[in-house]
ROMARPA-191967 format. One record per residue (C-alpha): residue number from 1; residue in three letters; x, y, z. Coordinates in pm, 1 decimal, m for minus. Layout:
BEGIN
<rec guti="NUM" kedren="ALA" c1="X" c2="Y" c3="Z"/>
...
REM end
This chain:
BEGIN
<rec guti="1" kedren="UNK" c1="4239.0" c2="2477.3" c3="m4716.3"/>
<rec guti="2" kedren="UNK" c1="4431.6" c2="2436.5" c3="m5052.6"/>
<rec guti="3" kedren="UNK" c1="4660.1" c2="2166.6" c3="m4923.8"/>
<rec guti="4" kedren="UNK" c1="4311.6" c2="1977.2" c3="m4830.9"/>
<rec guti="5" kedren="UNK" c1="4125.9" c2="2038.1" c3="m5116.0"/>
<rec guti="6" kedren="UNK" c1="4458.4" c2="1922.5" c3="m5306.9"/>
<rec guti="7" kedren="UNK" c1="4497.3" c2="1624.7" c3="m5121.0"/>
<rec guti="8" kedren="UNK" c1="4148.2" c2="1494.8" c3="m5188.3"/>
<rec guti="9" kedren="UNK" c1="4156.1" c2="1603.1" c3="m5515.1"/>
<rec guti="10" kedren="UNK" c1="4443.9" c2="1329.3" c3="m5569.1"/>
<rec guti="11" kedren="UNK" c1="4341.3" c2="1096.5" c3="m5375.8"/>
<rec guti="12" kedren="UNK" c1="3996.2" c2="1088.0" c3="m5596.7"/>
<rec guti="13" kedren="UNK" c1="4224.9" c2="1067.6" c3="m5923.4"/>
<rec guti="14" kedren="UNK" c1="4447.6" c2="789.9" c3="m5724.6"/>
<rec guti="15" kedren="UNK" c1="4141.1" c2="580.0" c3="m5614.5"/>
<rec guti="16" kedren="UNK" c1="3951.5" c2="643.9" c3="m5945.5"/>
<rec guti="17" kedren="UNK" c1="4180.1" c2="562.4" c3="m6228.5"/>
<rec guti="18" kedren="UNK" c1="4273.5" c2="181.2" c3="m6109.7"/>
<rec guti="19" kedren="UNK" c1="3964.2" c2="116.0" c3="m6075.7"/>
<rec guti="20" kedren="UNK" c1="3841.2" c2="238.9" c3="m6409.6"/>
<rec guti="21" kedren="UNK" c1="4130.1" c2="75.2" c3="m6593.5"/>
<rec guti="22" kedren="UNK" c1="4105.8" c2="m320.1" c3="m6395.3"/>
<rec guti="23" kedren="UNK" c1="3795.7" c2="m345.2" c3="m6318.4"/>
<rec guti="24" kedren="UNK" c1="3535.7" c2="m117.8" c3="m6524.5"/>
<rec guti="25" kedren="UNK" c1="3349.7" c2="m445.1" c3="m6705.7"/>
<rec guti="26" kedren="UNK" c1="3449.6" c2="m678.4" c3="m6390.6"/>
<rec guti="27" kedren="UNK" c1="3328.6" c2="m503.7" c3="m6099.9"/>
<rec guti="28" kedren="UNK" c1="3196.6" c2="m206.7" c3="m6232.9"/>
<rec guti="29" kedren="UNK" c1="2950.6" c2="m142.3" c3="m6577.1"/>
<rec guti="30" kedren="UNK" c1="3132.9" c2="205.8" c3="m6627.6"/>
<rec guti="31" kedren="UNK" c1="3396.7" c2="449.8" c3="m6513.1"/>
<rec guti="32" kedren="UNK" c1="3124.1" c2="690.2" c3="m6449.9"/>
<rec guti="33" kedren="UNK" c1="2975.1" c2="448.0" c3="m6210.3"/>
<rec guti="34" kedren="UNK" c1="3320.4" c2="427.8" c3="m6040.8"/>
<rec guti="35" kedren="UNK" c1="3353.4" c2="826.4" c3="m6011.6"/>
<rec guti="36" kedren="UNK" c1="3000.2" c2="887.1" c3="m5883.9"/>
<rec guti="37" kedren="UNK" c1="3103.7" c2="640.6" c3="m5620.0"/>
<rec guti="38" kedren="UNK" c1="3418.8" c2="779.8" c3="m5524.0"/>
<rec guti="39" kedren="UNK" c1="3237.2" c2="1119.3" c3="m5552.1"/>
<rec guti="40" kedren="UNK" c1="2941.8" c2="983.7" c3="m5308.1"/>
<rec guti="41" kedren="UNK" c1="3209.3" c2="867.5" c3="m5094.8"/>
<rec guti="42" kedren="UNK" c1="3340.5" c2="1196.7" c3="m5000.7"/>
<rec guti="43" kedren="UNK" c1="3046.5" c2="1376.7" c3="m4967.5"/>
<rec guti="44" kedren="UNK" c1="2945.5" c2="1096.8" c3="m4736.1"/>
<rec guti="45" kedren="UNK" c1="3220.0" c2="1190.2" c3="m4531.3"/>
<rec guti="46" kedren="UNK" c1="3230.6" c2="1545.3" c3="m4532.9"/>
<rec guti="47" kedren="UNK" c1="2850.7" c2="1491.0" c3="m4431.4"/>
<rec guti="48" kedren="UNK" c1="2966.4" c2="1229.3" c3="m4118.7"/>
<rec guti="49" kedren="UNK" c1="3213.3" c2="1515.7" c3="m3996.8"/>
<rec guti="50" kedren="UNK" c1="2947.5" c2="1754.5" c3="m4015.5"/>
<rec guti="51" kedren="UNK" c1="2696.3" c2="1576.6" c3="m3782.3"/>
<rec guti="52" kedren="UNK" c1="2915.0" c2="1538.5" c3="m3550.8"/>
<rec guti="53" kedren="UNK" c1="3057.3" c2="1859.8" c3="m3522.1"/>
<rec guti="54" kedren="UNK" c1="2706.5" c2="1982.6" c3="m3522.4"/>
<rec guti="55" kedren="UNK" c1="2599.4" c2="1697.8" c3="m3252.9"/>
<rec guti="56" kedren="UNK" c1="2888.9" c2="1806.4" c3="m3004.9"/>
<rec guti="57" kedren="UNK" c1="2867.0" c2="2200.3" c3="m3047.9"/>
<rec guti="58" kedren="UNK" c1="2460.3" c2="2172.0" c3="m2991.2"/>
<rec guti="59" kedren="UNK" c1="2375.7" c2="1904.3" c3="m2794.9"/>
<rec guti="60" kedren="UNK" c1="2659.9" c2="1750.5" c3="m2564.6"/>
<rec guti="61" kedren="UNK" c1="2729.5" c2="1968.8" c3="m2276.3"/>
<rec guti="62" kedren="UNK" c1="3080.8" c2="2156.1" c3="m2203.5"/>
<rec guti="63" kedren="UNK" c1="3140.9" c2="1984.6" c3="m1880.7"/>
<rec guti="64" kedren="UNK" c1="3233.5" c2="1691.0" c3="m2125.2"/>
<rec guti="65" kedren="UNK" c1="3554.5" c2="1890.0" c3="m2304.5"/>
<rec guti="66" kedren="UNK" c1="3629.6" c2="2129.8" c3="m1967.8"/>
<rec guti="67" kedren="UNK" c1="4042.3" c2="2144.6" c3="m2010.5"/>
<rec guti="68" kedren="UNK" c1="4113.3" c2="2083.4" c3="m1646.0"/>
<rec guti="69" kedren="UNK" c1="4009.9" c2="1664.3" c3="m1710.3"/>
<rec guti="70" kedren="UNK" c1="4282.4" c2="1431.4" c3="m1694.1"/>
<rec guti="71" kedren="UNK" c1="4180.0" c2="1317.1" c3="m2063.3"/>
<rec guti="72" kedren="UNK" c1="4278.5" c2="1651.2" c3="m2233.5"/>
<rec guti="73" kedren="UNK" c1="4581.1" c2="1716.0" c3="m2066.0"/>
<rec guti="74" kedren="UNK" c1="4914.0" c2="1677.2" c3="m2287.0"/>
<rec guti="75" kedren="UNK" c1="5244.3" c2="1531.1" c3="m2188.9"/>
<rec guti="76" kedren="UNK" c1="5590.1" c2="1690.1" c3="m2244.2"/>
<rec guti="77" kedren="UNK" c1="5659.1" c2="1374.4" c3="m2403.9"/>
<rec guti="78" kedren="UNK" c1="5352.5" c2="1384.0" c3="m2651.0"/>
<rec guti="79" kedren="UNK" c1="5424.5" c2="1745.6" c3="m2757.5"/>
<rec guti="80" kedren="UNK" c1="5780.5" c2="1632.7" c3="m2846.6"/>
<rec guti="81" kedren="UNK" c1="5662.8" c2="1358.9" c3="m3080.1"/>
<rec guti="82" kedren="UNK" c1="5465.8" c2="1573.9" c3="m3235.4"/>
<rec guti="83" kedren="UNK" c1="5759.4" c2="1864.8" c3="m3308.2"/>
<rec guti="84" kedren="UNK" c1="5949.9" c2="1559.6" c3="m3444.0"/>
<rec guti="85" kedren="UNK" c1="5692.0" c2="1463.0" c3="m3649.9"/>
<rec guti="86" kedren="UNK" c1="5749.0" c2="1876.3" c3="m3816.7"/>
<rec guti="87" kedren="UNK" c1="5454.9" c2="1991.6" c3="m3711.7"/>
<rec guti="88" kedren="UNK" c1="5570.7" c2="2357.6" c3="m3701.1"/>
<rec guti="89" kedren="UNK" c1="5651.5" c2="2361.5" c3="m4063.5"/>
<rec guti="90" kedren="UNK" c1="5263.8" c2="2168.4" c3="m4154.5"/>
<rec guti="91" kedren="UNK" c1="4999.5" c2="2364.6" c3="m3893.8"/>
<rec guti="92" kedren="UNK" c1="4959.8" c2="2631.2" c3="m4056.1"/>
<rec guti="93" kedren="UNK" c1="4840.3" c2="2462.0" c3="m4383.6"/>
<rec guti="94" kedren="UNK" c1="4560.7" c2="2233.3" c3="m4235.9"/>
<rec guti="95" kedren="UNK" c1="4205.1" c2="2371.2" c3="m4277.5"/>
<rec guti="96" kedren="UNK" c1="4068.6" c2="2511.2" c3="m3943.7"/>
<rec guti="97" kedren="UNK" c1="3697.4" c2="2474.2" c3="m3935.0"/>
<rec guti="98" kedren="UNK" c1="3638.7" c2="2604.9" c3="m3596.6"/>
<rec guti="99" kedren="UNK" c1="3491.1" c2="2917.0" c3="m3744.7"/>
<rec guti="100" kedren="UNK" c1="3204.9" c2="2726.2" c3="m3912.7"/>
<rec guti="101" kedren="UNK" c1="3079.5" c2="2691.8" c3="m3528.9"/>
<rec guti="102" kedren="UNK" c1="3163.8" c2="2994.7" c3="m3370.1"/>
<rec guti="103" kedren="UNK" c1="3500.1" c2="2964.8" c3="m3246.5"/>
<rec guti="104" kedren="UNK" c1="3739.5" c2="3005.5" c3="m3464.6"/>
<rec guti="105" kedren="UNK" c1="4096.9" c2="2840.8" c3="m3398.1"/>
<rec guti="106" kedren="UNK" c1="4320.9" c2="2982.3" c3="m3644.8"/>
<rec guti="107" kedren="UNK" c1="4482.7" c2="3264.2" c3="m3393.8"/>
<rec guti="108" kedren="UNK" c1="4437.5" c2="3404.3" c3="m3082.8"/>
<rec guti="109" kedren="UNK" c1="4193.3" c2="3701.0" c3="m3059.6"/>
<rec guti="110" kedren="UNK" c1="4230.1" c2="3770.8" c3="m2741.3"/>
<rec guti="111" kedren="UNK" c1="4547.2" c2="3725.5" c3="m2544.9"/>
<rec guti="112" kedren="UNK" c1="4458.1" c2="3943.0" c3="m2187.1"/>
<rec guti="113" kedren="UNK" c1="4140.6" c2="3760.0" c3="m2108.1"/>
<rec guti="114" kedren="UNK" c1="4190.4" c2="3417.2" c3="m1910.9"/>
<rec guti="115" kedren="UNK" c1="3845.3" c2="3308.0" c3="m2022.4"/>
<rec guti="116" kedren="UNK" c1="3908.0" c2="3316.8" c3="m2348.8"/>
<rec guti="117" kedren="UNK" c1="4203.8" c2="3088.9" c3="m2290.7"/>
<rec guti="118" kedren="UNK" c1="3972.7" c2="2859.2" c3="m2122.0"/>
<rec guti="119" kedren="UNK" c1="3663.8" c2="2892.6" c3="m2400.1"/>
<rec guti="120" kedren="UNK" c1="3948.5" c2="2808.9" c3="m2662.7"/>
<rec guti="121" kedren="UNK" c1="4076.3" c2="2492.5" c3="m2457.0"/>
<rec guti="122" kedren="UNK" c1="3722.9" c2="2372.7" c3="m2445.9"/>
<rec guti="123" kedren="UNK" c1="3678.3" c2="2430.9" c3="m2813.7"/>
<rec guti="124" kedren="UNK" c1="4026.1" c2="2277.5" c3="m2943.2"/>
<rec guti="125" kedren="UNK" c1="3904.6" c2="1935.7" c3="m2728.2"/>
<rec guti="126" kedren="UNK" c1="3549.6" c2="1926.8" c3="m2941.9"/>
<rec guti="127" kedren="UNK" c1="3719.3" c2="1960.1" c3="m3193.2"/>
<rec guti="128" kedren="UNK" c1="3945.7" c2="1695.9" c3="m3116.0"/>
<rec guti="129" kedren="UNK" c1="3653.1" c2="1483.2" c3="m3042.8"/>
<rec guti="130" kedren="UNK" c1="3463.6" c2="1516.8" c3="m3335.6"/>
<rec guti="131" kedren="UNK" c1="3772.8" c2="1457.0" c3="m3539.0"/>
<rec guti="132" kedren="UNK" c1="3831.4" c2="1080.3" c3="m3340.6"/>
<rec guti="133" kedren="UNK" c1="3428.1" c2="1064.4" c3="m3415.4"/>
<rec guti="134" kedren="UNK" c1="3475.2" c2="1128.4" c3="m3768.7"/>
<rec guti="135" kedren="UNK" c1="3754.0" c2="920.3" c3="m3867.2"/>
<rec guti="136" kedren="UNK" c1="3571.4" c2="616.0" c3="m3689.1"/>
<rec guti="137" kedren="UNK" c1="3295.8" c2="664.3" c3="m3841.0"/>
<rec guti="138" kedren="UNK" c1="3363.5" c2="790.4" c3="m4138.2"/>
<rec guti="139" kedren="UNK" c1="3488.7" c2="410.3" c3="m4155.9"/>
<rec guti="140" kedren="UNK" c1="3115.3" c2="310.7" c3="m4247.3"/>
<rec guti="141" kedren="UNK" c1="3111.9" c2="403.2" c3="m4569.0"/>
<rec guti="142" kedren="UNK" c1="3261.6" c2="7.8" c3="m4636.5"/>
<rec guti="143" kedren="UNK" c1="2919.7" c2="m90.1" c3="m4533.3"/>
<rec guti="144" kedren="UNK" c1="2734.6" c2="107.7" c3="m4777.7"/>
<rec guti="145" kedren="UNK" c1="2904.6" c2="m63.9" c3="m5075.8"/>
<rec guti="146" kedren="UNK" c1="2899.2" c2="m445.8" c3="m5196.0"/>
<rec guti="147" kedren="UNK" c1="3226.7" c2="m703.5" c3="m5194.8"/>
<rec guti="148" kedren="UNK" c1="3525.4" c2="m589.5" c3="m5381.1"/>
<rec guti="149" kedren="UNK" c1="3381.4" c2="m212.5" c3="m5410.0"/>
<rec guti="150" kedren="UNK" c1="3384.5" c2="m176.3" c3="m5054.1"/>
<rec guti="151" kedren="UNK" c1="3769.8" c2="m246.5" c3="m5087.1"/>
<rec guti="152" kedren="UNK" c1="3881.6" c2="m82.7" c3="m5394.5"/>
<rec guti="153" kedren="UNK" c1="3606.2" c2="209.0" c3="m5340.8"/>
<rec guti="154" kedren="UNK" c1="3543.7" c2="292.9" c3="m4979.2"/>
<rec guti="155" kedren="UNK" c1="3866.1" c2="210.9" c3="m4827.1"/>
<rec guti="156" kedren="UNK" c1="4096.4" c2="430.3" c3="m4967.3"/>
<rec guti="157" kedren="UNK" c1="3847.3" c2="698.2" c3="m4903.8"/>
<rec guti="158" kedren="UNK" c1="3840.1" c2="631.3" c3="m4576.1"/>
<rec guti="159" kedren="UNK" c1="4198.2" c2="627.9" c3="m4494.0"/>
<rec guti="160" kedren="UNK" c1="4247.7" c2="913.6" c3="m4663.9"/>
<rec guti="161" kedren="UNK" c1="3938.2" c2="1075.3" c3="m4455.0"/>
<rec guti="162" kedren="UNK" c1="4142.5" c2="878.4" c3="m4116.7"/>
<rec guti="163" kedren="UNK" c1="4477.8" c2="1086.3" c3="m4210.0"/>
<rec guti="164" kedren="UNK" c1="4294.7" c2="1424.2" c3="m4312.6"/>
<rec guti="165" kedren="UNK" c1="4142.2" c2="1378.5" c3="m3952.8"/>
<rec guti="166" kedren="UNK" c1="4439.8" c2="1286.5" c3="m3761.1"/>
<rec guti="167" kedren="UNK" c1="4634.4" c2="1623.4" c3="m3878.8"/>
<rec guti="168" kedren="UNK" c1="4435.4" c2="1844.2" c3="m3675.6"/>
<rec guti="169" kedren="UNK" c1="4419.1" c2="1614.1" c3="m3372.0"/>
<rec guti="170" kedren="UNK" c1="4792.8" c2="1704.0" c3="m3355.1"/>
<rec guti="171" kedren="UNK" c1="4735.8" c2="2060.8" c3="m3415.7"/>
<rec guti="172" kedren="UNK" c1="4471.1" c2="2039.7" c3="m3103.1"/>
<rec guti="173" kedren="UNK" c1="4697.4" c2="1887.4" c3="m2879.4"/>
<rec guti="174" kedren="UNK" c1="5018.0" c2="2049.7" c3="m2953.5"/>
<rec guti="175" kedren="UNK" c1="4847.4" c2="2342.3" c3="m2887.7"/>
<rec guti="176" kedren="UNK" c1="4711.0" c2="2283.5" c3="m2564.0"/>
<rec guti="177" kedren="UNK" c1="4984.6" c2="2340.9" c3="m2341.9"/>
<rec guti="178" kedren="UNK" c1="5093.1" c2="2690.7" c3="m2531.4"/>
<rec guti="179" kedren="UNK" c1="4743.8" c2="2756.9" c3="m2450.2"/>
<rec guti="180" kedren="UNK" c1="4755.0" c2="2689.6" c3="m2088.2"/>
<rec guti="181" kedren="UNK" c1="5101.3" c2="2880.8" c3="m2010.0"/>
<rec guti="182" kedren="UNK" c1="4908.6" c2="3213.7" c3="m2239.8"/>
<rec guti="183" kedren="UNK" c1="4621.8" c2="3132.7" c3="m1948.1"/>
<rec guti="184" kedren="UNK" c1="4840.6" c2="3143.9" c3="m1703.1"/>
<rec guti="185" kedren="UNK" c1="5063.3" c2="3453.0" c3="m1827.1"/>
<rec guti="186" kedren="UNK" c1="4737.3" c2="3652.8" c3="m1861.4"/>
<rec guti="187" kedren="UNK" c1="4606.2" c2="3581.8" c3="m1540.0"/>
<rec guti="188" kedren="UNK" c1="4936.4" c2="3692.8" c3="m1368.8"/>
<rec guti="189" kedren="UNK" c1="4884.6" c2="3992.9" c3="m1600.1"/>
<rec guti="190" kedren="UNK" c1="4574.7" c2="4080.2" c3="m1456.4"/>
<rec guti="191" kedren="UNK" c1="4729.7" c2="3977.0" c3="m1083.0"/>
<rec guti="192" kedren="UNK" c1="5027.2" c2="4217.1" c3="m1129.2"/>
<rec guti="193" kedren="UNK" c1="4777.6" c2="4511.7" c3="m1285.3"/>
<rec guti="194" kedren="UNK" c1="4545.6" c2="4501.8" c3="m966.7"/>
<rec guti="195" kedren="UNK" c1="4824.2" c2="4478.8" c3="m705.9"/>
<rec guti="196" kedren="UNK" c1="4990.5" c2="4791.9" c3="m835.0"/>
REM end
């Protein structure tokens, strides 16, 4: 959560002060017009992430995210890339908002049940889902503001809202297969427990 907060925190000081310095009396009237829309702009989309991962935990149906579709499945290949992109030493330090809906990601509660396995597969790809969702959209926050603000403004914001997104994609994914072997190690668990 700090490394977030941090990160947007800096990025709001990054967008904020060239804009007040080149273009406050150009583009803008006054630098408090430039933070309130650098403020708006992250609000807006916290707010875009939030209807969507209220749209997919409340109205889309499971069947969508079940972890046995082709879609969700991860290669050997794409878990590699993302080890080499360090993930081990950053995935602990990205915010984990599953909680906020009722399934919280940050560790596993309950390694002997098999369903669990599968309810925490099904959660990691809405979450995945309504992080693509949100860094689309969040996108649409260039349409809110005129010419050169939409640029200087909403951009930034917006790539900065695209990379805070992809992190936990990665985090989703990579996990997936771990996931799937602690399935399958429970199940044989249970297996070896009842033919005893």
């Amino acid at each position: 959560m700090i490394l977030y907060l941090t990160i947007i925190f800096i990025a709001m000081i990054l967008i904020s002060i060239p804009n007040i310095i080149f273009c406050v009396g150009t583009i803008y009237s006054s630098a408090l017009v430039v933070i309130t829309l650098v403020v708006i702009g992250v609000v807006f989309q916290f707010g875009i992430d939030a209807i969507f991962a209220v749209v997919v935990s409340k109205w889309l149906p499971d069947s969508w995210f079940t972890p046995n579709k082709k879609l969700y499945q991860v290669s050997k290949k794409e878990q590699l890339f993302y080890e080499k992109l360090g993930i081990k030493k950053w995935k602990d330090k990205v915010w984990e908002l599953g909680g906020l809906g009722g399934f919280s990601k940050a560790k596993i509660n309950d390694p002997a049940n098999p369903a669990y396995f599968e309810q925490f597969m099904l959660e990691s790809n809405k979450g995945i889902f309504v992080h693509i969702a949100g860094m689309i959209a969040g996108f649409s926050y260039m349409l809110l503001l005129p010419g050169k603000m939409s640029i200087y403004i909403a951009l930034p914001i917006c790539m900065v809202n695209l990379f805070l997104n992809i992190l936990p994609i990665c985090i989703l994914r990579y996990n997936i297969p771990k996931l799937q072997v602690a399935q399958k190690r429970a199940i044989r668990n249970i297996d070896n427990q009842i033919n005893k």
